[in-house]
N, C-alpha and C positions, 0 to 999 in steps of 0.2 A: 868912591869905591874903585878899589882897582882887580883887572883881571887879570888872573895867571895861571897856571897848571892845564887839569887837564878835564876837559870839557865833555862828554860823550854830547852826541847828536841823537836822539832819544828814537825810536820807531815808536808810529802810531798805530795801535792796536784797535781796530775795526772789526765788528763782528758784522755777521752775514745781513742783519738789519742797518749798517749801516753804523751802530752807534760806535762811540768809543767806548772801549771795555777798560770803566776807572779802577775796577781792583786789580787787573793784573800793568795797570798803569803804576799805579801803586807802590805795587810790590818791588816794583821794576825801580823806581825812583828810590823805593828803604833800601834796596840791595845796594844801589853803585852807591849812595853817600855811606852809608855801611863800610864800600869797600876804600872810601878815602877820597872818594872823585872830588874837583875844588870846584865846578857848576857841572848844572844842566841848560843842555840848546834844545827844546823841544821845536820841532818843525824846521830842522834843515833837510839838507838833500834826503839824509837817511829815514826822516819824517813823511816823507811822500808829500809834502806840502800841495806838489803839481796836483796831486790827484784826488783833494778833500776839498769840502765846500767848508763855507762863510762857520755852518755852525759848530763842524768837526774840528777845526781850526781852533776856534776858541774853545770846546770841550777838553781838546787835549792840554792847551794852556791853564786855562785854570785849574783840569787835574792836576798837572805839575806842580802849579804853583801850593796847591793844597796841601799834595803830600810833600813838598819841598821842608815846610811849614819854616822857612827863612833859615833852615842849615845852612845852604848855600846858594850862592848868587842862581837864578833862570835868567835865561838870556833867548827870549822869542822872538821864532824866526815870523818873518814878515815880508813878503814877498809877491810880486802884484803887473800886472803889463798895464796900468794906469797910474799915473799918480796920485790921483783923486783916493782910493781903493787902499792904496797903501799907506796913506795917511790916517785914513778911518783906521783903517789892522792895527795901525799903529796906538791910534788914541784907546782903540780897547786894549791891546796888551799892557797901555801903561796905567790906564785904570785898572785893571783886574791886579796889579802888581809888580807884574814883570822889571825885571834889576836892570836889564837892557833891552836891546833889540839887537838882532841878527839883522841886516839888510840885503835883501837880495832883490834884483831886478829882474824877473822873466819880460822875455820881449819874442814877439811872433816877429814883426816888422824890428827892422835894425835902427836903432835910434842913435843919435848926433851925440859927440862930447856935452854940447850944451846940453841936451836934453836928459843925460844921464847924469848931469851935475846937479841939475834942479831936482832930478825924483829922490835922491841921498840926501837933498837939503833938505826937502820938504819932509822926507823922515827924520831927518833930524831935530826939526823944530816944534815937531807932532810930540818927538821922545819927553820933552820937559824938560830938556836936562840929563835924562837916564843916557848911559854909555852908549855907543851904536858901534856896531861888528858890521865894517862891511866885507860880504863875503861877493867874491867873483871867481866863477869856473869856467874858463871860454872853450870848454869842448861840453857843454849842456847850454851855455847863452847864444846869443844872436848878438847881442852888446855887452862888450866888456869894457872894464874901467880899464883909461889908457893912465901913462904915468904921471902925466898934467893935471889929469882931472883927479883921478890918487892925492897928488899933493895938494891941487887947491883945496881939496874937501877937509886934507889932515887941516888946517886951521880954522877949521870949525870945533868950537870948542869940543864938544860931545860924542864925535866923530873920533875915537880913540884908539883904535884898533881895526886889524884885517885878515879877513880867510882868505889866502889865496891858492887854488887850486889849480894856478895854471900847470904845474907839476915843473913850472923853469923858477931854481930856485935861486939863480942870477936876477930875476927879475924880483926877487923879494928885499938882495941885499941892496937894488936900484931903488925899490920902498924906503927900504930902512936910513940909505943916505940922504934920499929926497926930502923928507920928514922929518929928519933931525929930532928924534925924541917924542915928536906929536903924534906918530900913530906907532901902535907896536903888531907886531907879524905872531899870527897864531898859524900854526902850523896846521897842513891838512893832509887827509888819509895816504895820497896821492904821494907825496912827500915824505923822505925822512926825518924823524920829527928830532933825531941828533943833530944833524945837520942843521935844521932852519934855529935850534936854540943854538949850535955855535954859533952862527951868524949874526945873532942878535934876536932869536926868537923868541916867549915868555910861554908858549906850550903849544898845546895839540888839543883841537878841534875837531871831531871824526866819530865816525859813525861804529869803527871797528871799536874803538873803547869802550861799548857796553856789552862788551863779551867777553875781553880783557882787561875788565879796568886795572884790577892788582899790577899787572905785568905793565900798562901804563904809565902810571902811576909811579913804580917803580923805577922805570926808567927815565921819567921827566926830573925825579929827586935827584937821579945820581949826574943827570946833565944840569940841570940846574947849583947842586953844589960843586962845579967842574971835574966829575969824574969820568971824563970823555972815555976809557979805556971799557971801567963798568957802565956805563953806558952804551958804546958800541955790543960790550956782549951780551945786554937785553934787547937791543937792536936789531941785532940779526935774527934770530929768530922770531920776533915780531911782525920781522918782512911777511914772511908765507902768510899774516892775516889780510895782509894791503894783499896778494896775489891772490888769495884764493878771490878776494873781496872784487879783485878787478876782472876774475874770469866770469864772474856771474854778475847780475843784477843786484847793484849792493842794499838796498830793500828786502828783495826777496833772502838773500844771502843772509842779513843780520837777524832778519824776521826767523828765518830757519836755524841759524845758533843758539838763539835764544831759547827757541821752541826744545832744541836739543839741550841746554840747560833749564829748560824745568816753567819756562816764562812761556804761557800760555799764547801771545800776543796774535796769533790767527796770523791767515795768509797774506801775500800784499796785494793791494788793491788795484781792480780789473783795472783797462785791458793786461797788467803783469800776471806770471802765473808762478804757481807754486814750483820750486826745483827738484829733479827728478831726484829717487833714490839715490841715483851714482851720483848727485851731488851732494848731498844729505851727507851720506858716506866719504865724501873726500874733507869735507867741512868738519865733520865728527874726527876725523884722523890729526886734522889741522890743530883742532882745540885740545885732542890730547894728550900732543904733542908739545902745549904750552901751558899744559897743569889746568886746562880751564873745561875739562869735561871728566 
């Protein structure tokens, strides 16, 4: 199975009990395959992943994967400060179904190349086989993948692909030559996503594309059939999603577009707090501004 296009990073919708709330999960998954999306990442950064426990995690996973009902590829996040923990996450998202794994490493204490080499293997070997996305953000980590440990993993079979979030997209096309073919660069929020596909990138992984998928979407086709010119001019104005998205808590932020397009998904999860009306309102101005309110 191969990936490409454009992936939203799904929010997980928590009610005041705690559970996840599967119908407007639901709804949320028929809407973006509706609007063309090529997967869902449930439980990356814009998932709150940090801030859910063991059984919220796999609720919203299998929600996903339910209502996915195998339209298009899920690709769950998995992410853990042990590796013992991220092995298990692992083996449950790959029995419940899961197409891939996202990988991510939280770390409190800063861990060694060796030691971040083994916890992407051992997810890798946990996957079965299934694709693995590793994603690194080094202004959220403690430990980041350096470009040694980058390429030794790319020849891991299953090890196919990567979110990189450093926002230096110099350092993606130092990926793309170091790998030679074995892993491919999905583009993140952070980044322009024209840009990382001229480069050699195969799409966009982000949190803002379940507010905007259409206009996503849109723009990964005309970069993808090389029409860099209609591309740049769905580009730019896509930016004000990535700025509004980086002046607030992009949680809070997507949680609250959403709510503003009609998706119930509640607020995001303590200690974060809900954004004030003057930001409601600047976010409202944003979306209708790009046909998407």
């Amino acid at each position: 199975m191969s990936f490409r296009g454009v992936f939203p990073y799904l929010v997980s919708p928590i009610d005041a009990s705690g559970l996840v709330m599967k119908g407007v999960l639901t709804d949320l998954v028929d809407h973006l395959i509706a609007s063309g999306v090529h997967g869902l990442t449930p439980l990356g950064s814009t998932g709150e992943f940090a801030y859910l426990d063991q059984e919220q995690r796999r609720s919203v996973v299998d929600t996903v994967i339910a209502a996915g009902r195998g339209r298009v590829p899920v690709l769950a996040g998995v992410a853990s400060t042990s590796t013992s923990d991220a092995v298990a996450q692992t083996e449950y998202m790959v029995e419940a179904g899961a197409d891939g794994i996202l990988a991510v490493l939280e770390a409190y204490f800063p861990v060694s190349d060796e030691g971040v080499e083994a916890y992407f293997t051992a997810i890798a070997k946990a996957a079965k086989g299934r694709p693995v996305v590793l994603y690194t953000n080094p202004q959220f980590q403690r430990s980041d993948l350096s470009l040694p440990v980058i390429e030794r993993l790319s020849r891991i079979d299953n090890i196919r692909y990567i979110k990189d979030a450093s926002t230096n997209t110099g350092r993606l096309l130092s990926i793309i030559e170091r790998t030679q073919g074995r892993m491919e660069v999905f583009a993140a929020s952070a980044h322009i996503p024209v840009c990382v596909m001229m480069i050699g990138g195969v799409g966009w992984m982000a949190g803002p594309a379940c507010v905007v998928p259409k206009q996503s979407i849109a723009l990964y086709e005309a970069a993808n059939a090389g029409d860099w010119a209609r591309a740049m001019e769905l580009q730019r104005p896509l930016w004000r999603v990535n700025e509004i998205f980086a002046k607030y808590s992009i949680a809070a932020c997507i949680k609250t577009a959403l709510e503003l397009q009609g998706f119930a998904v509640g607020a995001p999860i303590q200690p974060q707090l809900p954004l004030a009306e003057t930001a409601r309102a600047e976010i409202a101005d944003v979306l209708r501004e790009l046909g998407a309110l």
